[in-house]
C-alpha angles and dihedrals in degrees: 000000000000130000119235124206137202111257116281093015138098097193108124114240129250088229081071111046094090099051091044089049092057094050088051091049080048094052101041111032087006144088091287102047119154092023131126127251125219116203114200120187128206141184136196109253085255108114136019120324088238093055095042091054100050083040097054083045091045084056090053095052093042093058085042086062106045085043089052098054090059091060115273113139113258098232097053090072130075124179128202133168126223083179107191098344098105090029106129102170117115103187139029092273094048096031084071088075087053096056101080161097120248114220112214135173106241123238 
């Protein structure tokens, strides 16, 4: 599962922790164990390339740490941003699934 964020922030939202507490449980006590995490952040096409892109990487941190204080080892985790460069919404209502972080298993 992805996590989704408001525009111009990169908070999670209370909406994921859940779901970001369960993959941490997965990847640390769970089937995956031992396994890396790949974090990957995202923005809708709205703003500057630069901003999007340390915004998308904000987002990623942001769920590392929250990941990481559940008890998922720091170095298991690696975040990147691809800021608006996947994004594919084109108004307010579409431009939600572009706001997010991407959760991938690690090589």
């Amino acid at each position: 599962s992805d996590a989704h964020f408001a525009f111009d922030s990169a908070n999670v939202r209370d909406d994921d922790q859940r779901i970001l507490g369960q993959l941490a449980t997965c990847f640390t006590s769970g089937p995956l164990k031992g396994r890396e995490m790949r974090l990957i952040g995202h923005t809708d096409p709205r703003g500057e390339p630069e901003y999007n892109m340390l915004l998308g990487g904000r987002r990623a941190d942001n769920v590392k740490e929250f990941i990481v204080k559940k008890g998922m080892t720091d170095a298991k985790v690696a975040t990147s941003s691809r800021g608006e460069m996947d994004a594919t919404g084109t108004d307010d209502s579409s431009y939600q699934s572009d706001r997010r972080v991407d959760v991938m298993l690690g090589e």
